[in-house]
N, CA, C and O of each residue as an XYZ file, in Angstrom:
288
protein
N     133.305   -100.703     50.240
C     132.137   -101.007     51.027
C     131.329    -99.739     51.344
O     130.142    -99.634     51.035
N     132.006    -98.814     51.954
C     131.155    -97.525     52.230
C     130.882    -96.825     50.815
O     130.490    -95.716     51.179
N     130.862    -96.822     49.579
C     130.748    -96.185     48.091
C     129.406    -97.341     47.838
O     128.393    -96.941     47.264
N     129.512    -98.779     48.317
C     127.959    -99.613     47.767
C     127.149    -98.751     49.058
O     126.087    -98.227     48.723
N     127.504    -98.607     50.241
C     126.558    -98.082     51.248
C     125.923    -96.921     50.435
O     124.745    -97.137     50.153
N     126.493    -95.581     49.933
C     126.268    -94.704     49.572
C     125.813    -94.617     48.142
O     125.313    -93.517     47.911
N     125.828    -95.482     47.041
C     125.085    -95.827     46.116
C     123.681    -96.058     46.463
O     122.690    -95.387     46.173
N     123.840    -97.658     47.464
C     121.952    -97.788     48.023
C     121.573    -96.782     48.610
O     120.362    -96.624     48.458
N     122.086    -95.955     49.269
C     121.555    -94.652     50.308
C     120.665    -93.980     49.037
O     119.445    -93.815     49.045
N     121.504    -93.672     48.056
C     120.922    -92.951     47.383
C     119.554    -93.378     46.328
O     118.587    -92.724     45.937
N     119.978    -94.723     46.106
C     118.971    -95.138     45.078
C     117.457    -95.068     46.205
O     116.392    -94.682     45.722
N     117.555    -95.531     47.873
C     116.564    -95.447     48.368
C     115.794    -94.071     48.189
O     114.674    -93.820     47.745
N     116.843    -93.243     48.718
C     116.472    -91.842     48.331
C     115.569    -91.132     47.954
O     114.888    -90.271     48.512
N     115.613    -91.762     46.437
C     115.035    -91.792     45.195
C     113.618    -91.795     45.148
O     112.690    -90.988     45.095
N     113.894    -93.512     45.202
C     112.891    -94.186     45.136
C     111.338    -93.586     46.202
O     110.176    -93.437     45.824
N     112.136    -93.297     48.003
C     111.529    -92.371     48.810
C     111.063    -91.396     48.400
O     109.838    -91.273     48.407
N     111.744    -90.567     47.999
C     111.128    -89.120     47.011
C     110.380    -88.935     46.252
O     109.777    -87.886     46.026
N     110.252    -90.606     45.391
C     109.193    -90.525     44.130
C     107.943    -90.846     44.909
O     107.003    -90.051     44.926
N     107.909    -92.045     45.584
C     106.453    -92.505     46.484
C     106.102    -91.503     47.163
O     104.873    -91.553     47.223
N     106.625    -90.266     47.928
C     106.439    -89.676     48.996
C     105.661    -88.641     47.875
O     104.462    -88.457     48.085
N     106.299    -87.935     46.658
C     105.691    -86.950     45.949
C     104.341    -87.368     45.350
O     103.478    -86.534     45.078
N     104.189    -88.657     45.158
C     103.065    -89.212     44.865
C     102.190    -89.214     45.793
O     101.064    -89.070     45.317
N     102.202    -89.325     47.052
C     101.717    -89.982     48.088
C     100.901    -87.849     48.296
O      99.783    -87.336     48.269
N     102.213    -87.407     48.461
C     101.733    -85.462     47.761
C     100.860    -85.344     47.209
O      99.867    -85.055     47.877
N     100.712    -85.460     45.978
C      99.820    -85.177     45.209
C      98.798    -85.744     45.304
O      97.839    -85.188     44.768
N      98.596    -86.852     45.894
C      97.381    -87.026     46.140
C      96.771    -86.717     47.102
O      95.563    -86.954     47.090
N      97.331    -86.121     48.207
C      96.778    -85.663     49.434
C      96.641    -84.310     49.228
O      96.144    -83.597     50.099
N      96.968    -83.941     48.333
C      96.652    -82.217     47.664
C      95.898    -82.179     46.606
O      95.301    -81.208     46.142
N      95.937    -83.286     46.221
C      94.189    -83.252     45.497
C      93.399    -83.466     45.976
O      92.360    -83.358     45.324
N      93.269    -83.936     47.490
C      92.136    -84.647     47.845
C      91.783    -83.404     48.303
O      90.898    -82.671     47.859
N      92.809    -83.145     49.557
C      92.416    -81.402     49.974
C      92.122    -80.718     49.163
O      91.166    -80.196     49.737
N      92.170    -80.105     47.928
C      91.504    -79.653     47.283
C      90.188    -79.354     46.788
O      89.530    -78.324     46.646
N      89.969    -80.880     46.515
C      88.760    -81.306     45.868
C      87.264    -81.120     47.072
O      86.092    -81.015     46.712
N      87.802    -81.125     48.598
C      87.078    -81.390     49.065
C      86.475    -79.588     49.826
O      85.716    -79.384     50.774
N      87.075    -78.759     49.081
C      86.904    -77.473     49.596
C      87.051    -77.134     51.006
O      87.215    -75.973     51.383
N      86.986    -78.238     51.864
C      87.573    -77.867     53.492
C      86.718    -77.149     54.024
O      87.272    -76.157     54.499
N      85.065    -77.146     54.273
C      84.754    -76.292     54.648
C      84.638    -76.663     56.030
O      83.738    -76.046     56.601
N      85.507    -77.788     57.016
C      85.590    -77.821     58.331
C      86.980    -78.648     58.620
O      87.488    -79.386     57.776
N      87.357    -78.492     59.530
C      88.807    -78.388     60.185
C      88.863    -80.574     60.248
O      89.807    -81.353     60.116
N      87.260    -80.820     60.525
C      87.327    -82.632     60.549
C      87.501    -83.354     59.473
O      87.979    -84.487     59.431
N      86.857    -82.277     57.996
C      86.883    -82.847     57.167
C      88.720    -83.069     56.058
O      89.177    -83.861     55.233
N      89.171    -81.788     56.781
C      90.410    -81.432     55.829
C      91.495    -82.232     56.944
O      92.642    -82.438     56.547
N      91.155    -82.611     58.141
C      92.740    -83.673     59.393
C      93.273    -84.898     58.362
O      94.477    -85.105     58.207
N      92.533    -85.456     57.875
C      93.246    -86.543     57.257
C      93.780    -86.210     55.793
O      94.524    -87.148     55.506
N      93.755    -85.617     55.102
C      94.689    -84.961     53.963
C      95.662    -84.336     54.744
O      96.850    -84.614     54.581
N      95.351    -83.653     55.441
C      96.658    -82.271     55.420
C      97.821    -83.343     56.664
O      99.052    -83.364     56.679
N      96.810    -84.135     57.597
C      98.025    -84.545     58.331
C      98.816    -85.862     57.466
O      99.941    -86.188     57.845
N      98.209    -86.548     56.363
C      99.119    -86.899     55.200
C     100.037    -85.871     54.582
O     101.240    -86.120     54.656
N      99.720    -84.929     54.077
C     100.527    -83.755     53.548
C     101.746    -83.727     54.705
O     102.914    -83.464     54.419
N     101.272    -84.047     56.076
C     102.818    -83.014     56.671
C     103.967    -84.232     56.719
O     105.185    -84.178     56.553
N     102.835    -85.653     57.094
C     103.723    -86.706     57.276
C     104.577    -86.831     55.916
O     105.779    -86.879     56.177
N     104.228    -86.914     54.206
C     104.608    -86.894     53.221
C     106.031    -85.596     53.327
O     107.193    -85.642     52.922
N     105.379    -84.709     53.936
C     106.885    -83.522     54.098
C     107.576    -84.068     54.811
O     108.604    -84.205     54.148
N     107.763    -84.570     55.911
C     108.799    -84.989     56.166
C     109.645    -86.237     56.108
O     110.761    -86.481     56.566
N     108.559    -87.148     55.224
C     109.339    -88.005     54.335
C     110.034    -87.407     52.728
O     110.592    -88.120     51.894
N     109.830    -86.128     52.645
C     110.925    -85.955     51.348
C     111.912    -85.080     52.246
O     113.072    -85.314     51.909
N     111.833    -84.203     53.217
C     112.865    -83.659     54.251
C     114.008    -85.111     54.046
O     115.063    -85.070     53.413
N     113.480    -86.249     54.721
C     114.131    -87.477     55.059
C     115.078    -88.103     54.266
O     116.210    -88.522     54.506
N     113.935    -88.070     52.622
C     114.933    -88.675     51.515
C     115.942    -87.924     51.054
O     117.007    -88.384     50.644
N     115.582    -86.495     51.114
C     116.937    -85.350     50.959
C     117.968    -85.791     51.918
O     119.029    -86.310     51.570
N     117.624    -85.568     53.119
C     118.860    -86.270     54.346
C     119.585    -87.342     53.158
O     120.676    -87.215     52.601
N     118.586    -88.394     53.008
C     119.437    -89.710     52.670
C     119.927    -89.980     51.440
O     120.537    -90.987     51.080
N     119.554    -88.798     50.667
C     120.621    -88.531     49.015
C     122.063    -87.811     49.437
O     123.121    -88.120     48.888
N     121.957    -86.797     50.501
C     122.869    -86.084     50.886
C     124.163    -86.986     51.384
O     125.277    -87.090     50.869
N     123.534    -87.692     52.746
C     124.566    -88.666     53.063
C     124.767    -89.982     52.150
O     125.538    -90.894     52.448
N     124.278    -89.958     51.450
C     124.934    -90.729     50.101
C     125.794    -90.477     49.377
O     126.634    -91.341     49.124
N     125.866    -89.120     48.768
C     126.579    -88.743     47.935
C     128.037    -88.432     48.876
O     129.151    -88.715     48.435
N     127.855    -87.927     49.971
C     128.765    -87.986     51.198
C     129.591    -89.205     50.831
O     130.595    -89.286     50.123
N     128.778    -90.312     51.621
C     129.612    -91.581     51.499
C     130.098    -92.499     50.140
O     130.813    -93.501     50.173
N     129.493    -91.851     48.932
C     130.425    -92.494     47.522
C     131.735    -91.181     47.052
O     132.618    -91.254     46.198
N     131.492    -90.395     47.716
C     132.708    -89.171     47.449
C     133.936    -89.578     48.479
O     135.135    -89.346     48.329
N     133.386    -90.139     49.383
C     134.420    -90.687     50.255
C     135.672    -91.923     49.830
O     136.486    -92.293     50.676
């Protein structure tokens, strides 16, 4: 039971990591594209950018305690 817990932990993980890097790149293209020449125009990219960081911080957590709980 705790090795299927830690299988799904991980496949979420994953799956988290891939949407979240996507969800990245596009909020770093947008910032980009838009040269930032004021602090109103660049709040909604970059505060996507930080929320996106700490959804791959998160999915790392939840590959970690995955692999934790199928080694167990």
């Amino acid at each position: 039971m705790v090795r299927a817990l830690g299988y799904i932990l991980f496949i979420l993980a994953v799956l988290l990591g891939v949407v979240a890097g996507f969800v990245m790149y596009a909020a770093f293209s947008d910032w980009r594209s838009r040269g930032c020449p004021g602090a109103e125009q660049c709040s909604d990219a970059t505060s996507v950018m930080v929320l996106t960081g700490c959804a791959l911080i998160a999915s790392l957590v939840m590959a970690f305690a995955g692999m934790v709980f199928v080694r167990r």
